[in-house]
N, C-alpha and C positions, 0 to 999 in steps of 0.2 A: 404479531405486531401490537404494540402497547397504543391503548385511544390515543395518548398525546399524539404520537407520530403519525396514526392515519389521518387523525384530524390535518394535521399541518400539511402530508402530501395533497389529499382531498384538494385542500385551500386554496394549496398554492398550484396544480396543476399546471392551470394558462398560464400562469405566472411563469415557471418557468420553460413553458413552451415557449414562452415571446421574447426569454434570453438566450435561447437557442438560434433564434432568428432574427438576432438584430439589425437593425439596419441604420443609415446613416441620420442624423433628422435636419429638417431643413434649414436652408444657409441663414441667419436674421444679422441685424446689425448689433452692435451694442447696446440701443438705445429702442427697443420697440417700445411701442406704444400698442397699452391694453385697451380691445375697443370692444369688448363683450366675451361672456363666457355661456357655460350651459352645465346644469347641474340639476341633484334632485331627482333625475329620471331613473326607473328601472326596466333594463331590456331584458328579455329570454330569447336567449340564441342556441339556434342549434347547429351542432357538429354533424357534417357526413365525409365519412371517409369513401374509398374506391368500391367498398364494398359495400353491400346494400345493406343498412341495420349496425355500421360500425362508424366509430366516431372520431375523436382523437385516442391515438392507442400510443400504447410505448414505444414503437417501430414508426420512426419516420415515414411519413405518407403523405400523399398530398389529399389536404383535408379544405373542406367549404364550410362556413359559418356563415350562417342567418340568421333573421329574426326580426324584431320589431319590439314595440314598448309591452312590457308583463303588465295585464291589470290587477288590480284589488281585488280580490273573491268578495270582500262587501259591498264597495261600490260597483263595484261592475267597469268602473273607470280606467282608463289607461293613464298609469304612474310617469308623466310625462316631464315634471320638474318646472324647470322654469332659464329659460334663454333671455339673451341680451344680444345689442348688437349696433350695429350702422349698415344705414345703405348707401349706396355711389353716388356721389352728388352728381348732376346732371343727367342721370337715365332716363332713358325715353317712355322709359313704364311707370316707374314705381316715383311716386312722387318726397321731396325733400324735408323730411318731419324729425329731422332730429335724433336723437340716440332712442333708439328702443329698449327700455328697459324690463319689459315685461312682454313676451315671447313663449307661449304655452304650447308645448310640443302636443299634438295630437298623433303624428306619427315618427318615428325613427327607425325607417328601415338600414339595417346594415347589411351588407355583402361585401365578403373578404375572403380570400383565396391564397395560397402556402403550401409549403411544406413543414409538416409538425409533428413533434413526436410529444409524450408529456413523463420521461421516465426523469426521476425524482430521485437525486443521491449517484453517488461516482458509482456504486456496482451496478444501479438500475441503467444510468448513460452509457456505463460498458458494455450491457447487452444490447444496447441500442443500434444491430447490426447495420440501418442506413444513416446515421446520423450525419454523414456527411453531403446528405441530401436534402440539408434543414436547408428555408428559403422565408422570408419573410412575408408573416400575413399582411397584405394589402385588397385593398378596395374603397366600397364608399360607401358615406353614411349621409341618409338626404332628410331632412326633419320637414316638416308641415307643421305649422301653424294654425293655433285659432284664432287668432284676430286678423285683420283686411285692410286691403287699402283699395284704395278706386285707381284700375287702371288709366294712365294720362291719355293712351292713344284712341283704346277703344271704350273707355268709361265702365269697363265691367270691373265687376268688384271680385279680389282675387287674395286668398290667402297667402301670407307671407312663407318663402322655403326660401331653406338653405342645404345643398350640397356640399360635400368632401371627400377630397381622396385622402385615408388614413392610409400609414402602416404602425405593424406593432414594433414599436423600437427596444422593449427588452424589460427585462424583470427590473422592477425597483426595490431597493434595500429595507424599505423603509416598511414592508410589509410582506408575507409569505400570497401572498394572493393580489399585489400592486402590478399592473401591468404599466408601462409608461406608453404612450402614442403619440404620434406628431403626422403633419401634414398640412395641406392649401385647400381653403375653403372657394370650391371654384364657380358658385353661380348662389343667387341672390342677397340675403343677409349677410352681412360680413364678406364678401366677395374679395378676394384676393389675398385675404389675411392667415397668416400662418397658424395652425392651429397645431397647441402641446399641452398635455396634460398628464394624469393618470386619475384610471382605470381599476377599482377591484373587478373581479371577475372570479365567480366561486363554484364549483362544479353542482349542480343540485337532481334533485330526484322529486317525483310528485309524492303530494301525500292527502292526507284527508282532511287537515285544516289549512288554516290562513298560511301557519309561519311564517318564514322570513319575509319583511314588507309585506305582509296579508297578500301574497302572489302564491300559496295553494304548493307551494317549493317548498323544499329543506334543503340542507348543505347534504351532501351525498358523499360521506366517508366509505362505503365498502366498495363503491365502483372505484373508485379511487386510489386502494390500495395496493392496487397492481403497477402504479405507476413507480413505486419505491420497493418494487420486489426484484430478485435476478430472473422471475422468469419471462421469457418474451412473449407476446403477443396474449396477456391475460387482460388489459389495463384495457376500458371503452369508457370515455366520457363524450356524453351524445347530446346535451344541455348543460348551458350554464348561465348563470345570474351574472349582471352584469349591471355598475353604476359608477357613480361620482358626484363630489358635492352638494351642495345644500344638506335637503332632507336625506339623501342616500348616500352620505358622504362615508356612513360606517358599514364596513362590509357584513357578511355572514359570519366569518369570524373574527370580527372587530378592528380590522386595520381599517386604516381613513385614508381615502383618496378623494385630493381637490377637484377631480371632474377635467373638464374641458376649459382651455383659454382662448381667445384670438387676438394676435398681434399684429402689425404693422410694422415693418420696416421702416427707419428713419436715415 
């Protein structure tokens, strides 16, 4: 197989795992209203498939993704970006201060559950003996904040979160590594608000230096090239880099994804 093409299987992987599993995305009006976004962050998620030591493979399976924000190997700092947002006007906790425009993720735990396969090209999908087992990745992704607010009932002072339940809504065109997502932000910052966007997501491998975003990764082209081969059951992606917007808005192999939005219904 020629670099060019393991490069671009490698890439696109999740990608096209998450157009295999599309799903519907949620109902909006004509007219939302954008009331914050999140961008800038980088997570390191990992793949477990049914079997101990296996990840996303070529053969549909039902696979768990985790993870949380990749740090800097310099800083030592976790790569958290930068969030925006609103809270519910009259809640009984959190008191009424206006748009938050600055929102510094400390944590971004995701968990997300499927069926997934990642075979890459019409004779790799042909081998794809369950493919009709594909199910879309869903779960949720809950972020933690470092800045506080003074709760109203009991006066303790309490870091701002926000949850959501994602799923992955399917491969975007506009990149071989673009995943698109959507879903409802169901408890604190942004509460209620529809959340869509897109997602790179690039398969990677440890190494000895920084690489990509100084997160101690690289793009991982040899696990990868099983996903675009006819044999079954060779392909294991068991980590992957993961981001959008701001500073992270350009992937490991140079596609751009806007990150995360939230909207409101009108």
């Amino acid at each position: 197989m020629k670099l060019k093409t393991k490069l671009l299987a490698g890439a696109s992987t999740l990608a096209i795992a998450g157009g295999m599993m599309a799903a519907t995305a949620p109902l909006a009006s004509a007219a939302p209203t954008p009331v914050g976004s999140c961008g800038g962050s980088v997570t390191l998620l990992k793949l477990a498939g049914p079997v101990k030591g296996a990840g996303l493979g070529d053969q549909t399976a039902p696979v768990k993704v985790s993870g949380n924000l990749a740090k800097d190997q310099t800083t030592k700092a976790a790569i958290g970006g930068n969030c925006s947002g609103v809270t519910k006007p009259g809640d009984q906790h959190i008191p009424e201060l206006g748009p938050l425009s600055t929102l510094t993720p400390t944590s971004e735990a995701t968990s997300l559950s499927g069926n997934a396969g990642c075979a890459n090209g019409p004779t790799a999908v042909a081998a794809d003996a369950s493919a009709a087992a594909a199910f879309p990745l869903t779960g949720k992704i809950s972020w933690t904040f470092s800045q506080t607010y003074t709760d109203l009932v009991n006066a303790h002072v309490k870091k701002y979160t926000m949850q959501a339940d994602i799923s992955a809504l399917g491969f975007n065109a506009a990149g071989p590594d673009l995943l698109d997502v959507g879903g409802i932000v169901l408890s604190g910052v942004n509460v209620g608000a529809n959340v869509g966007g897109t997602i790179w997501e690039d398969p990677v491998s440890k190494t000895g230096g920084p690489a990509g975003y100084n997160t101690g990764y690289e793009l991982d082209i040899v696990s990868a090239g099983g996903c675009a081969d006819t044999t079954p059951g060779n392909a294991n992606i068991t980590i992957v880099l993961s981001g959008g917007g701001g500073s992270s808005a350009t992937s490991l192999l140079g596609s751009n994804a806007a990150g995360l939005g939230f909207t409101f219904s009108e």
